[in-house]
C-alpha positions in Angstrom: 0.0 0.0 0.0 1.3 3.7 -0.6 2.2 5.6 2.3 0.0 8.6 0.2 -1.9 8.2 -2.2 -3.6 11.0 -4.3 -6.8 10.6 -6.9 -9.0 13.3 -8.9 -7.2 16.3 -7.0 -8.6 19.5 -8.4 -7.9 22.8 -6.4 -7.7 26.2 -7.2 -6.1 29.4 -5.9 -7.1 32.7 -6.4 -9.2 31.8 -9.2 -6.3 30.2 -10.8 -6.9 26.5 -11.4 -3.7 24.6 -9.9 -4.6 21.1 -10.0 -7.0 19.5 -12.3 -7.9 15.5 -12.0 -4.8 15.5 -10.5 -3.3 11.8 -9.3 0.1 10.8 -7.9 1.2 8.1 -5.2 4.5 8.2 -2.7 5.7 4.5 -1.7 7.4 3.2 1.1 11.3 4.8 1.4 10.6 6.9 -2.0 12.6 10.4 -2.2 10.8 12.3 -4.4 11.6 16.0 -5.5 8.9 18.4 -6.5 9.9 20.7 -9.6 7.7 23.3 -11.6 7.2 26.2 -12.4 6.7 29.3 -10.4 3.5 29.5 -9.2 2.5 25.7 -11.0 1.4 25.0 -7.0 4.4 22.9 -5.4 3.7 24.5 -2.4 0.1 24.6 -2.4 0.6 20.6 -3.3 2.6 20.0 0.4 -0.4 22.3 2.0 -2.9 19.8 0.3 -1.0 16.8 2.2 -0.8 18.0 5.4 -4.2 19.1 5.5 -3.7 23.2 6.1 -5.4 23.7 2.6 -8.9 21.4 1.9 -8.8 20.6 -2.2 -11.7 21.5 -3.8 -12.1 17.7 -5.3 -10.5 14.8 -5.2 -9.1 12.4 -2.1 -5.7 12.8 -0.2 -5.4 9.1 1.5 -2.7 8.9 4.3 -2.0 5.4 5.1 -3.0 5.0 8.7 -0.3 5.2 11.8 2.0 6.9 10.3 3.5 10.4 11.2 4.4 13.0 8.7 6.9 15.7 9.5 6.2 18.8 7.9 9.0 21.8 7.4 7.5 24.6 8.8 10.1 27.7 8.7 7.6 30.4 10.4 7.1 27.7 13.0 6.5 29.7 16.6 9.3 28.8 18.9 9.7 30.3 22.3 12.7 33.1 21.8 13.6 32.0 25.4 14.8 28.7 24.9 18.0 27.8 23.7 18.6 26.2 20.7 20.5 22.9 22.3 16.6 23.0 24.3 14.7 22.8 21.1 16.7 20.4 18.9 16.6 18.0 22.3 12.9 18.9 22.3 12.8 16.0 19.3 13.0 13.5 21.7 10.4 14.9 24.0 9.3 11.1 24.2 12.6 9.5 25.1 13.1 11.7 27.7 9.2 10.9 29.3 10.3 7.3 28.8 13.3 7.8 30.7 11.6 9.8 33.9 9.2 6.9 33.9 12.5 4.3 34.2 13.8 6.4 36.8 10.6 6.3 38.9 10.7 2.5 38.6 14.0 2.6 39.7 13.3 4.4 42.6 10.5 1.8 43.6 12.3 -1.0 43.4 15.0 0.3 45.6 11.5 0.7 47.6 11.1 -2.9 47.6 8.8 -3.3 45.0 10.2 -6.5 42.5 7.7 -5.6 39.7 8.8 -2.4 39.2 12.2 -3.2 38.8 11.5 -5.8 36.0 9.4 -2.6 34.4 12.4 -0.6 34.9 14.6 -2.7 33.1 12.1 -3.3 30.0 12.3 0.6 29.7 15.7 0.8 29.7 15.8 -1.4 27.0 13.6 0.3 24.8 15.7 3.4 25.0 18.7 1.3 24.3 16.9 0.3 21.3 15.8 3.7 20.2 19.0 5.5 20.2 18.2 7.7 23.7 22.6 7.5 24.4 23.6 9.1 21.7 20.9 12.0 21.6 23.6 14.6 22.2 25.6 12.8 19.6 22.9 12.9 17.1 22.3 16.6 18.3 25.5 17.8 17.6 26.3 15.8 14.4 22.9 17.9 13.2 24.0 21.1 14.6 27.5 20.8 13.1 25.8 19.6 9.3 23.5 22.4 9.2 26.2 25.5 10.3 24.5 25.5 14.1 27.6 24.4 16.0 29.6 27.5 15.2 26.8 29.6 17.0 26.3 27.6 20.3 23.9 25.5 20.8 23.7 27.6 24.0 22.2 30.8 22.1 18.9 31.9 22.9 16.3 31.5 20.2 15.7 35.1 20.5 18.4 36.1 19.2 18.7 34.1 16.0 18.2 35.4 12.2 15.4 34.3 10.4 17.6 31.9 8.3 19.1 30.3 11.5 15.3 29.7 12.9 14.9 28.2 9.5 18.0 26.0 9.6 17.3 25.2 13.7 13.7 23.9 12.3 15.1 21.9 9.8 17.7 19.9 12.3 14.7 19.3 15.0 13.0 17.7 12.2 15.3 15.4 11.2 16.1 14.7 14.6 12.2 13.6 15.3 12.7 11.2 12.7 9.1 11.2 11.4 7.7 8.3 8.7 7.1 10.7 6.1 9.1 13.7 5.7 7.8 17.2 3.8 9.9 19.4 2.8 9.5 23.1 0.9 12.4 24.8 -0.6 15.0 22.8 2.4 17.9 24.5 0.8 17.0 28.6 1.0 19.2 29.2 3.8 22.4 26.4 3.4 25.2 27.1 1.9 26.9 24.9 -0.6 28.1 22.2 2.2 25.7 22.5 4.5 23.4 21.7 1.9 25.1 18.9 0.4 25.4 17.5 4.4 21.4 17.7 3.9 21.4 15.8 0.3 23.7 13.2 1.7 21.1 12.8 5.6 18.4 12.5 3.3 19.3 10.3 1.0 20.4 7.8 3.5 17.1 7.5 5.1 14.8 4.5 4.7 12.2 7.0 5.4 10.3 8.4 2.5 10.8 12.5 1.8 8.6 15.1 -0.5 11.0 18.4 -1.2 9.6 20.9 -3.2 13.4 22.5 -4.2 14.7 24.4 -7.0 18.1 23.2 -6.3 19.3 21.3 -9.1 22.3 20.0 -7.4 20.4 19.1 -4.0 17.8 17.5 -6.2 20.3 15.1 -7.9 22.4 14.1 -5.1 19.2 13.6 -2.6 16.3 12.3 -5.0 15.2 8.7 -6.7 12.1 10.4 -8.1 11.0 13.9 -9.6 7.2 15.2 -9.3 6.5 17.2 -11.8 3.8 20.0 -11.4 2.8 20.7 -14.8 -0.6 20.7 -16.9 -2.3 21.3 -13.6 -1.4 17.4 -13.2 1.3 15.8 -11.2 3.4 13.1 -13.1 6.5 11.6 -11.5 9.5 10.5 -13.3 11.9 8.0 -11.9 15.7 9.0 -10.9 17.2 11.9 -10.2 16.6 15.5 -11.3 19.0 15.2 -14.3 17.3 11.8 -15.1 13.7 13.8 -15.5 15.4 16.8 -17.5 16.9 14.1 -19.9 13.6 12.2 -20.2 11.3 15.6 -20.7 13.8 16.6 -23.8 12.8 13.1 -25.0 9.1 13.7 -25.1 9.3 16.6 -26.2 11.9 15.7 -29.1 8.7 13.0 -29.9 6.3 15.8 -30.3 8.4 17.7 -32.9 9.0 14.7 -34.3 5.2 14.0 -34.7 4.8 17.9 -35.5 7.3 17.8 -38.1 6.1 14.7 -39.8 2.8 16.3 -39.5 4.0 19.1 -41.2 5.8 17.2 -44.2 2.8 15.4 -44.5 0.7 18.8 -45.2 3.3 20.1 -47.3 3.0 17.0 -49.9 -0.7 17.0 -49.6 -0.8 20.7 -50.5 1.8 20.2 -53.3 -0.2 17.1 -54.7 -3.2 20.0 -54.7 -1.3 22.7 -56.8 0.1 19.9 -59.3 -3.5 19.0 -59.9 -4.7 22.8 -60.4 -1.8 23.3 -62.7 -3.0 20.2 -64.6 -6.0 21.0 -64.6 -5.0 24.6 -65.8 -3.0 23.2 -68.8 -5.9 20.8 -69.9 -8.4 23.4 -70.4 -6.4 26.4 -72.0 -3.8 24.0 -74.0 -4.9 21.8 -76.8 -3.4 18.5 -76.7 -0.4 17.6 -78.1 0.3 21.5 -78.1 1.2 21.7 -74.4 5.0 21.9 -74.7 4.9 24.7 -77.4 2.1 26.8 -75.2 3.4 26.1 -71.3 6.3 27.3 -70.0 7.7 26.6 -66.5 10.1 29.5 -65.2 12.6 28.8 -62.0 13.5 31.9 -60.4 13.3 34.1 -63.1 13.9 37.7 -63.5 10.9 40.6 -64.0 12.5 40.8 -67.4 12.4 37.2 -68.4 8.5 37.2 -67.0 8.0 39.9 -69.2 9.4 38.5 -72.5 7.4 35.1 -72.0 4.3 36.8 -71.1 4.4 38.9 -74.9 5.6 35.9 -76.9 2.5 34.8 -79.2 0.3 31.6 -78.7 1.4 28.7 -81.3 -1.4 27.5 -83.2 -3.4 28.0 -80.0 -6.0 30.4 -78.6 -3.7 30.4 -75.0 0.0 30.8 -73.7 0.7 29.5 -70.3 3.5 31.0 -68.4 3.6 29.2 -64.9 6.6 31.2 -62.5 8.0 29.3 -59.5 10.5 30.2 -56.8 10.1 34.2 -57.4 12.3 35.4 -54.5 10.1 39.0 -55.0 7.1 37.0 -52.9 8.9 34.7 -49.9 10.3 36.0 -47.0 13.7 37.6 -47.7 15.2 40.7 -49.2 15.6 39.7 -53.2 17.9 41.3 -55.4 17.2 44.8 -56.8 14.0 44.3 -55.2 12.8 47.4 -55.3 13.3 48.1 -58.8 12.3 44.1 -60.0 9.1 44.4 -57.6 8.0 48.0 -59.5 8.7 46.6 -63.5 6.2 43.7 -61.9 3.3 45.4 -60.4 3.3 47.9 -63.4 3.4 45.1 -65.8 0.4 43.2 -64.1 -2.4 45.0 -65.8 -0.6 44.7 -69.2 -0.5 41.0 -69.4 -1.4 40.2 -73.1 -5.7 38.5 -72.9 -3.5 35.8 -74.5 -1.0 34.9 -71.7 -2.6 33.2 -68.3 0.4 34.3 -65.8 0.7 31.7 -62.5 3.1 32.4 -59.9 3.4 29.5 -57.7 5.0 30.3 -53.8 4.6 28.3 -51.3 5.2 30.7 -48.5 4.1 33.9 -49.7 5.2 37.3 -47.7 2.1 39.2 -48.0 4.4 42.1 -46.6 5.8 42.3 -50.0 4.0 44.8 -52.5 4.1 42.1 -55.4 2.2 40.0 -52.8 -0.2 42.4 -52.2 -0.7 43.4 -55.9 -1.1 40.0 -56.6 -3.6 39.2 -53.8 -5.8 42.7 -55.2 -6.6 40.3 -58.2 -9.5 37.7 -58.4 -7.6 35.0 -59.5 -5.5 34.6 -56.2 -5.9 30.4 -54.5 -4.8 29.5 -51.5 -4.2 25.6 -51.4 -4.7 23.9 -47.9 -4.5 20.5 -47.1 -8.3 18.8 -47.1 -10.1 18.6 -44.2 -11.5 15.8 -43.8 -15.5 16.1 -46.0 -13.0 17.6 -48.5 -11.0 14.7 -48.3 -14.0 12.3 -48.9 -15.0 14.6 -51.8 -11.5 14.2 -53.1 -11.4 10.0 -53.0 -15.0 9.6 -54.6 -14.1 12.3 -57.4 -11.0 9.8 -58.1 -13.1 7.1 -58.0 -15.8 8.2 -60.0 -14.0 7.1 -63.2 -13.6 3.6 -62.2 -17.2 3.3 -61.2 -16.6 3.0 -57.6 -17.8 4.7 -54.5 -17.2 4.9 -50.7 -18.7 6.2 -47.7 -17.1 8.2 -45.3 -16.4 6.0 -42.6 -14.4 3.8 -45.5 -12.1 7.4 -46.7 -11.6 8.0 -43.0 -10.0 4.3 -42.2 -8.2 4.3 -45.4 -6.7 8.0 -44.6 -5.9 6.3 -41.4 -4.7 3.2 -42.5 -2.2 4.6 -45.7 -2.0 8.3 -44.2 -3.2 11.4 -46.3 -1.0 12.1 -48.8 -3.0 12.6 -52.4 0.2 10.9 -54.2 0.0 7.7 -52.3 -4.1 8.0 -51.7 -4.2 7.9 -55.5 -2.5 5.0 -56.0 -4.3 2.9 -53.1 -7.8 3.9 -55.1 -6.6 2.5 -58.0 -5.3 -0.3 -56.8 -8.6 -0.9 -54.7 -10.7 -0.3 -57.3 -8.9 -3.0 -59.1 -9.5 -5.5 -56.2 -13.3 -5.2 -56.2 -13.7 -6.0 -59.6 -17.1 -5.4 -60.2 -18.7 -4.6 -57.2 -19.6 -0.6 -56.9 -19.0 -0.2 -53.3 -15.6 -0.1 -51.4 -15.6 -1.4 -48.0 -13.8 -1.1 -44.4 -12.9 -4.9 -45.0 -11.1 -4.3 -48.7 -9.2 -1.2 -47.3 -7.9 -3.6 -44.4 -7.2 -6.3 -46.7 -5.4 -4.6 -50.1 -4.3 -1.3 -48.5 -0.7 -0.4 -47.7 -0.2 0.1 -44.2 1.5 3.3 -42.6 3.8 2.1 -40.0 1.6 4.4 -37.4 -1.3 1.6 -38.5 0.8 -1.0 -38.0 2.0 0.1 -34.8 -1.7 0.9 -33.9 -2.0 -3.2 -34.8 0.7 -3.9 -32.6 0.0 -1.8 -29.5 -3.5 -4.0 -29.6 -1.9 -7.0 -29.8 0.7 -6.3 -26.6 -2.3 -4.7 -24.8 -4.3 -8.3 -25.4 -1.1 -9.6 -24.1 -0.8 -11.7 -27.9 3.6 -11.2 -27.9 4.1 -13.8 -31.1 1.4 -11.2 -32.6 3.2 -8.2 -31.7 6.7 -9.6 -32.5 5.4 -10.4 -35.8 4.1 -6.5 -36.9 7.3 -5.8 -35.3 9.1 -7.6 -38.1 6.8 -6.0 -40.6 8.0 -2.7 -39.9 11.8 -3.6 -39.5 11.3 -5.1 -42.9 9.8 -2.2 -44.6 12.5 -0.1 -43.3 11.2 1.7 -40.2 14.4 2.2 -37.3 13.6 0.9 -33.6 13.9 4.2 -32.2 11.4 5.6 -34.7 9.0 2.2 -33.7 9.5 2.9 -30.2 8.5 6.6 -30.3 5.5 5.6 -32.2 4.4 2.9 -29.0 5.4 5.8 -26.8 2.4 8.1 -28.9 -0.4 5.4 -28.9 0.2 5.1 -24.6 0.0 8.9 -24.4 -3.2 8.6 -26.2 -4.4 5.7 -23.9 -3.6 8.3 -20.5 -6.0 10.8 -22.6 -8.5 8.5 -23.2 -8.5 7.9 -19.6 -8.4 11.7 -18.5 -11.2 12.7 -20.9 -13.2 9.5 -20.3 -13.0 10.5 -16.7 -14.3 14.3 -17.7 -17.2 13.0 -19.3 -16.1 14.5 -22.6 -18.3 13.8 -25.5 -16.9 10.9 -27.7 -17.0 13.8 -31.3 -14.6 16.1 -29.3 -12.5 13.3 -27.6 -12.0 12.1 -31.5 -11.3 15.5 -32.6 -8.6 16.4 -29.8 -6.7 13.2 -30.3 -6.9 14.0 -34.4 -8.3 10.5 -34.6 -11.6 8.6 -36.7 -14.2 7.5 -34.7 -13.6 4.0 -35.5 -9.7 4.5 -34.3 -11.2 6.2 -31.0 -13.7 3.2 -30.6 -10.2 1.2 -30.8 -8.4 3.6 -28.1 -11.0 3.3 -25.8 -11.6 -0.4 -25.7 -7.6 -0.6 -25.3 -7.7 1.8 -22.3 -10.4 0.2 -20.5 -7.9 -3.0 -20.2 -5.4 -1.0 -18.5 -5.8 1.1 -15.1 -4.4 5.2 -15.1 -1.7 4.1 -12.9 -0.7 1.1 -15.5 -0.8 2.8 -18.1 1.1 5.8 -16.6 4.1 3.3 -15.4 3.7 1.5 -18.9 4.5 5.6 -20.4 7.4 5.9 -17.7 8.7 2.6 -19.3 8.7 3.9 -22.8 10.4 6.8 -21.9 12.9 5.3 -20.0 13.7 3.1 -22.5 13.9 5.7 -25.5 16.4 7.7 -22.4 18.4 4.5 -22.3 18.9 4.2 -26.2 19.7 7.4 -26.9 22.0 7.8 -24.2 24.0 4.5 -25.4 23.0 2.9 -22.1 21.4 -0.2 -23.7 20.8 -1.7 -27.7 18.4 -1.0 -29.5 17.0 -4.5 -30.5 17.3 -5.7 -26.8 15.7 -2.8 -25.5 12.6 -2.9 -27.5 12.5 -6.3 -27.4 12.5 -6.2 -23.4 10.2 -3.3 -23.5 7.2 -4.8 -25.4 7.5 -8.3 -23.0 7.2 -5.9 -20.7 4.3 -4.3 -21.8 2.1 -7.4 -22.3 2.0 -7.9 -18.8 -0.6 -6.4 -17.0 
């Protein structure tokens, strides 16, 4: 059983939401450091667990009997006392058990045999709890924490507020609580004082919280980071450098997934303008007449424009000049600019009714004044990749020709299943129109039989089969994807994705969150979400969170050269058919 265990925490501050559906669990001699942000609610979180805050939702379990120390530095202490009184005040206890021992001395020098055989349990108990070396312990925590040098002898009164702090700090290691809370431990130690504090700590078989900004304290004292951020609480294990290393990771995956993202657009919008520009050719250009009547122009100059635009149609009704890679629209200062960009604009309204003028940019800068000319005009197309009822337009236009037809549940599995770029989409519709032969309709079952398979779709295949605990089944997509070329790391951060997307299921399944938007925030079909869901439901949160840590962990290990690639997958997937 945890020692704490926290579910659903949601709290806010101020009006500031801090914690949302928050969950996290501290185990038995865990040393756990607490990073975020400013103001992400570290502090507020060690408030929350001691009870001096009540969370607005969500349960805050304490396992029973134990006693958790909390590090309070505006703690009242009596100015009076010394400070050899207070840290000797930890063993309040020890000293009552030791007046009760004297008193049974005293009566069995009375006479009295029972008391004597109490006596001497008593005295064994305080043998057994340390009680003759209290001033050793004392002074070893004194000396550690910079107290020594003042005298223990020194009146509370008189101390600074960063000696009060430190003087805290040493009675509460001395009381030797269960469950030890710390916030910001460090402030007021110097570099040795608190490196004496990382090395206490981390010898204790006692479990610790410290909320710390300390980046060396962190890595000498902790064997697991708590990391406020989201407005959830996720813990990574090892130290702080450990976490840092393992956040770069996850975040390299997202840019990885945005950038692929992003290629993916780019040849989707590229397959678009190729089409438009066909298109364009095959109803101003008589066939057979094309290469006499189109000409394609790289980078040209305004002068070069110009003479193509005024040379005469051949045999033809149309002349199509098609300009790409014209510095005078991207981003950039072009060569004589000014002077190219003016011969341009005055030359747009005296384009020949003969000549159809395309420039083709990719990134226009609508700072530019060509750009702006241009966009003045009613001929000006922006080409964005299809959403997805554009997308299902698109297919059955494509299919149309071959006689076939699909509904849009079909288009969305086979976007899914071979991704969305129009090159390789065109391909599959021919090729699955092919496969049905006569039949009009195009099914789910002919797009899962005949369509090429992303490696995402595969690894959505194989993340199934290792949830359903079926290894041979996941070993064998495995294979498939080596063989077609895919790396292990790139396999790997693709398993990583689809367990991210199981913890969202879970969060938003636990929000209530209508199934439409849960598809649309994960960028998945419905029929994919359907998938996602049942595969979540076979996994707890807290699985499938130490299931993520294990990815993670494992992609740390690879890149850092720490273990191979084919053993640490391999290990990694056995790992994650267990349950």
């Amino acid at each position: 059983m945890s020692l704490l265990e926290i579910t659903g925490l949601t709290h806010a501050f101020g009006g500031q939401p801090l914690f949302q559906n928050a969950a996290f669990a501290l185990h038995r001699g865990e040393h756990v450091g607490v990073v975020g942000r400013n103001g992400a609610g570290k502090s507020t979180l060690l408030k929350l667990c001691t009870g001096q805050l009540v969370p607005d939702g969500g349960r805050i379990v304490w396992q029973g009997g134990i006693r958790v120390g909390c590090l309070d530095q505006y703690a009242a202490l009596n100015p009076e006392h010394t400070m050899g009184e207070v840290l000797h005040g930890a063993f309040r206890a020890l000293y009552a058990l030791e007046r009760a021992m004297t008193e049974l001395y005293d009566r069995a020098a009375e006479g009295d045999g029972a008391a004597l055989a109490a006596a001497a349990r008593r005295q064994e108990e305080l043998e057994a709890r340390g009680f003759y070396e209290v001033d050793t312990r004392v002074e070893k925590a004194a000396a550690g924490l910079g107290l020594a040098e003042l005298g223990l002898d020194r009146p509370v009164g008189e101390l600074s507020g960063g000696q009060r702090a430190k003087l805290l700090l040493a009675r509460l290691l001395l009381e030797e609580p269960d469950v030890l809370l710390l916030d910001e431990p460090t402030n007021f130690l110097d570099q040795e004082q608190a490196a004496w504090l990382a090395d206490t700590l981390t010898g204790l078989e006692r479990a610790f919280l410290a909320v710390s900004h300390d980046a060396a304290f962190l890595n000498r004292a902790v064997t697991a980071v708590c990391a406020v951020e989201g407005r959830r609480l996720t813990k990574y294990p090892g130290n702080y450098a450990a976490y840092q290393a393992k956040k770069e990771c996850l975040e390299g995956e997202h840019l990885r997934q945005y950038t692929a993202q992003q290629r993916e657009i780019a040849r989707t919008e590229a397959y678009i303008r190729k089409s438009a520009l066909t298109t364009l050719q095959k109803k101003l250009l008589m066939p057979g007449l094309e290469a006499m009547n189109c000409t394609f122009m790289q980078s040209p100059t305004a002068q070069q424009i110009v003479e193509n635009c005024e040379t005469l149609p051949m045999m033809g009704d149309w002349r199509l000049v098609i300009v790409q890679g014209l510095a005078l629209l991207e981003s950039g200062k072009a060569k004589d600019e000014a002077q190219e960009s003016k011969t341009l604009c005055d030359y747009i309204g005296r384009v020949p009714p003969s000549t159809c003028l395309v420039f083709e940019c990719e990134t226009p800068d609508k700072r530019k004044k060509l750009c702006q000319t241009l966009m003045k005009l009613p001929g000006a197309v922006s080409f964005d990749a299809l959403s997805d009822a554009r997308l299902t337009q698109w297919m059955n236009q494509t299919l149309r020709p071959f006689g076939k037809k699909m509904d849009a549940n079909t288009c969305a599995r086979l976007a899914f299943t071979s991704g969305r770029d129009l090159t390789m989409l065109s391909g599959e519709l021919q090729k699955l129109a092919a496969y049905v032969g006569e039949r009009e309709t195009i099914t789910a079952e002919d797009v899962e039989q005949i369509a090429t398979h992303t490696a995402e779709c595969t690894v959505f295949a194989m993340v199934d089969a290792l949830v359903d605990g079926q290894a041979e089944r996941a070993f064998s997509l495995l294979n498939v994807l080596l063989e077609s070329g895919e790396q292990r790391i790139g396999v790997l951060a693709l398993i990583t994705r689809q367990y991210r997307q199981m913890m969202y299921v879970k969060d938003m399944q636990e929000s209530r969150m209508p199934q439409p938007q849960m598809a649309k925030a994960l960028g998945v079909p419905p029929f994919a979400l359907g998938q996602l869901t049942r595969r979540a439901g076979r996994r707890s949160a807290e699985q499938l969170k130490r299931q993520m840590e294990l990815c993670v962990s494992t992609d740390f290990d690879i890149k850092r050269g720490a273990v191979r690639e084919e053993a640490a997958l391999d290990r990694l997937m056995l790992a994650l058919t267990e349950k």
